[in-house]
VOBA-1610 file (N, C-alpha, C; in pm, whole numbers, padded with zeros to 5 digits, always signed):
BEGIN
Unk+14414+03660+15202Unk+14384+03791+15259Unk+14276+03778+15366Unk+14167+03665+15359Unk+14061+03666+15469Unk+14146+03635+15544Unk+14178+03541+15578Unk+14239+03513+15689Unk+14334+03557+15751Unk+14371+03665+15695Unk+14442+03790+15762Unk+14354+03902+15824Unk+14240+03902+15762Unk+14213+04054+15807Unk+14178+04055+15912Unk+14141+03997+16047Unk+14152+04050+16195Unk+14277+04105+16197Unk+14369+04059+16178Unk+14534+04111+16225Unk+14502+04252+16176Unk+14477+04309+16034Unk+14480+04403+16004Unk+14399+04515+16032Unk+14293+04505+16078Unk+14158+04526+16129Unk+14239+04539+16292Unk+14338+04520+16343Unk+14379+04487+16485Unk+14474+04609+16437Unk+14545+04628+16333Unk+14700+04702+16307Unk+14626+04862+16328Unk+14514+04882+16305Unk+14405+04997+16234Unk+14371+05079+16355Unk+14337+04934+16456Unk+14281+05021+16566Unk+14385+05038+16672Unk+14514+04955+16614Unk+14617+05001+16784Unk+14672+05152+16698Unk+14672+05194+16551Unk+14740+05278+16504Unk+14604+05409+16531Unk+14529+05370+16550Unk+14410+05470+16581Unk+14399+05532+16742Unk+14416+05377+16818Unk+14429+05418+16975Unk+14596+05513+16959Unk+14666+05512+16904Unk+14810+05575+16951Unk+14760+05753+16825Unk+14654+05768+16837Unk+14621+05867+16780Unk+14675+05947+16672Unk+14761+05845+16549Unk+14818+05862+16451Unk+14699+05787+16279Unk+14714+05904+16195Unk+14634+05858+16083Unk+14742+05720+16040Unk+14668+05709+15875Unk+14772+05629+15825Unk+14919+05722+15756Unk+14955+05822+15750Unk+15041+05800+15710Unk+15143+05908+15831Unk+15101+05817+16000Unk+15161+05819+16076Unk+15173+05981+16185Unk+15103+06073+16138Unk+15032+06229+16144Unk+14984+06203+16268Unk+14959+06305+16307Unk+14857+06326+16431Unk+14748+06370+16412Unk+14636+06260+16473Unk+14492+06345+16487Unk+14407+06448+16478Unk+14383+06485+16369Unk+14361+06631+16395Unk+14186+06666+16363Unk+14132+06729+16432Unk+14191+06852+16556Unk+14177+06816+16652Unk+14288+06842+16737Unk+14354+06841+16858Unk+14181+06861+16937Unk+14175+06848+17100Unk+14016+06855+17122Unk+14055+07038+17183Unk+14140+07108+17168Unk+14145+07245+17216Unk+14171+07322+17056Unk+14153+07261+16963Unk+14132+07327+16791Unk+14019+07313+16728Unk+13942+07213+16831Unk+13784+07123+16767Unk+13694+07242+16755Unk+13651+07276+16651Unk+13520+07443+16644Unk+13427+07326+16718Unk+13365+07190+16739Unk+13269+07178+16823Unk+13245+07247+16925Unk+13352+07278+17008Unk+13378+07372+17101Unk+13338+07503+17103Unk+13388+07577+17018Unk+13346+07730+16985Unk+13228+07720+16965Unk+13173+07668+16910Unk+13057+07682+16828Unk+12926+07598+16967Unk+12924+07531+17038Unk+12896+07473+17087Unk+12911+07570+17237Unk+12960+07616+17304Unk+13019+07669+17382Unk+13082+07797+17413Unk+13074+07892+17311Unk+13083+08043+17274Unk+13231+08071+17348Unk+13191+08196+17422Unk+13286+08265+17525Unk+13335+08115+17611Unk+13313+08007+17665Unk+13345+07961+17753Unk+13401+07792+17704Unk+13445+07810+17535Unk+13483+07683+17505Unk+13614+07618+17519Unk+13705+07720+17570Unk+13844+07694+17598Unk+13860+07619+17748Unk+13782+07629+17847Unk+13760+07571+17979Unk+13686+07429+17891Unk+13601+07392+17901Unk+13542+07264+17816Unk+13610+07178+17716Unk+13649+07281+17642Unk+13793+07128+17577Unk+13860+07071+17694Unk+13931+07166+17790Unk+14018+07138+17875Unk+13985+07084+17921Unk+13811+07058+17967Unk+13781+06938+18094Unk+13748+06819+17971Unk+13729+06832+17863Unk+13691+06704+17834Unk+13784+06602+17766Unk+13914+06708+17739Unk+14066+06629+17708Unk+14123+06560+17819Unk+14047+06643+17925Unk+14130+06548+18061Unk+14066+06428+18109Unk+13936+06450+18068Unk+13834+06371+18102Unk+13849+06207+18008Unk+13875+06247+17944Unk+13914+06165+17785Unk+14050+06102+17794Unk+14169+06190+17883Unk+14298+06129+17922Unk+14258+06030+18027Unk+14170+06080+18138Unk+14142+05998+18263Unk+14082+05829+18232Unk+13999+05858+18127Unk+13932+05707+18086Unk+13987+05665+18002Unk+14105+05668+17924Unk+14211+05623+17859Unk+14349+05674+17864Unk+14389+05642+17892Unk+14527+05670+17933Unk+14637+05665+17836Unk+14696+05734+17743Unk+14806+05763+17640Unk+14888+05631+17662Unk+14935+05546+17549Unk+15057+05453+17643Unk+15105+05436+17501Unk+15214+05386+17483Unk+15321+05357+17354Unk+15215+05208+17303Unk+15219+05197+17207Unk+15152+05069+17134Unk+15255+05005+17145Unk+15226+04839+17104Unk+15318+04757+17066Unk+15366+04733+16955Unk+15295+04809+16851Unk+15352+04844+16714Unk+15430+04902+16699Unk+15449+04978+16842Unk+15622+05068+16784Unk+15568+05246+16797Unk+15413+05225+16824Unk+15382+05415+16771Unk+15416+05479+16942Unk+15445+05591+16934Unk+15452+05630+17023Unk+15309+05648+17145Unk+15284+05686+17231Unk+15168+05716+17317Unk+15176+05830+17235Unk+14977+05884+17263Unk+14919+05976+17186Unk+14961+06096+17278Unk+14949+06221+17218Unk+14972+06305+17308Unk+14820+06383+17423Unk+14802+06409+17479Unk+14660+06413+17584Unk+14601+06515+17476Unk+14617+06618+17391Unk+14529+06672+17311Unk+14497+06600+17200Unk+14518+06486+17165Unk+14529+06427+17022Unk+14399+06332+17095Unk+14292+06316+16973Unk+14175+06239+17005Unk+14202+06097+16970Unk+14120+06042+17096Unk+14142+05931+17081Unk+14025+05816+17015Unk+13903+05902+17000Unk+13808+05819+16938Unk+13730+05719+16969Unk+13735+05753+17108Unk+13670+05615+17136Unk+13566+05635+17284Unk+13490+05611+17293Unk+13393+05636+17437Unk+13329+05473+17469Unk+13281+05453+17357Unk+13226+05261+17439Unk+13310+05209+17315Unk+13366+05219+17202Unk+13395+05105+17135Unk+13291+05113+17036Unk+13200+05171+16996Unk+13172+05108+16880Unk+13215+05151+16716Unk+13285+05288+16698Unk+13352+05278+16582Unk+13519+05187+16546Unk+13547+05156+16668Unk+13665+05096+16674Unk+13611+04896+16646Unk+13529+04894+16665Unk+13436+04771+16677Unk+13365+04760+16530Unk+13367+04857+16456Unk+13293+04869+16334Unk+13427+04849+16208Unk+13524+04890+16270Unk+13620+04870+16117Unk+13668+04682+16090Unk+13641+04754+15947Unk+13653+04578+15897Unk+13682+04629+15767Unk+13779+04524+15701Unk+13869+04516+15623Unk+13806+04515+15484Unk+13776+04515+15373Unk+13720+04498+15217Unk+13802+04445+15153Unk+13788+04360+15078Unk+13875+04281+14991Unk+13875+04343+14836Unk+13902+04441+14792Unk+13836+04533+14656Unk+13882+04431+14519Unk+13988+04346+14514Unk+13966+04256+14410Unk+14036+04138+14468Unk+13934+04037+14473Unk+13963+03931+14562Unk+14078+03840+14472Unk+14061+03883+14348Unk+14170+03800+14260Unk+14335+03840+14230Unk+14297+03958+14279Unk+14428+04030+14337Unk+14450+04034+14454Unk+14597+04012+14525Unk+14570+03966+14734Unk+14605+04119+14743Unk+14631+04183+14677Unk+14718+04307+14740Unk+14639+04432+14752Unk+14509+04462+14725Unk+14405+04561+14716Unk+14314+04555+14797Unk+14286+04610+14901Unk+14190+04626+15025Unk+14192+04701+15081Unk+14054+04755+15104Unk+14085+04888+15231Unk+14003+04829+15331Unk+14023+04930+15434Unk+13983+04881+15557Unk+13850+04992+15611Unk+13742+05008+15626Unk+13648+05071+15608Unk+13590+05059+15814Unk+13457+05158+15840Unk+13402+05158+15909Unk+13266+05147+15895Unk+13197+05085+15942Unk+13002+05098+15965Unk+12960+05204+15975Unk+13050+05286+16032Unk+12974+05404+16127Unk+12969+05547+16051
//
């Protein structure tokens, strides 16, 4: 199992960049459903999602993974601004005497 877990730790974050959980769902909330917004931004939070979903499409760009997931859709978050929660997941081995039990966790 160690010597697997980059691959898997790799499966986590292309299934994360294509903005699908694990059991293949979409991201939610969308960044025009996010209350950060409302709450953050009152009367004028519906303009501000909009610039910062585009803003967020512009510095990453939606594309089909090579895993097969589809490209994310431009409201679906993508999680990522420099890399460091995507840089933080790493794999747990929960009973090393069993290969088949592990989750895959974050630092952050």
């Amino acid at each position: 199992m160690e010597k697997d877990a980059p691959q898997f730790e790799e499966y986590v974050r292309e299934q994360l960049y294509s903005g699908v959980d694990g059991d293949e769902n979409p991201l939610i909330p969308g960044y025009t459903e996010d209350p950060y917004f409302k709450k953050t931004y009152g009367e004028h939070w519906k303009k501000n999602a909009e610039r910062y979903k585009n803003w967020k499409t512009k510095i990453q760009k939606p594309k089909p993974s090579y895993l097969g997931f589809s490209a994310r859709g431009n409201n679906t978050p993508n999680l990522i601004i420099r890399g460091d929660f995507y840089s933080s997941i790493s794999l747990i081995d929960l009973f090393p005497w069993h290969k088949q039990f592990f989750i895959v966790r974050t630092s952050l």
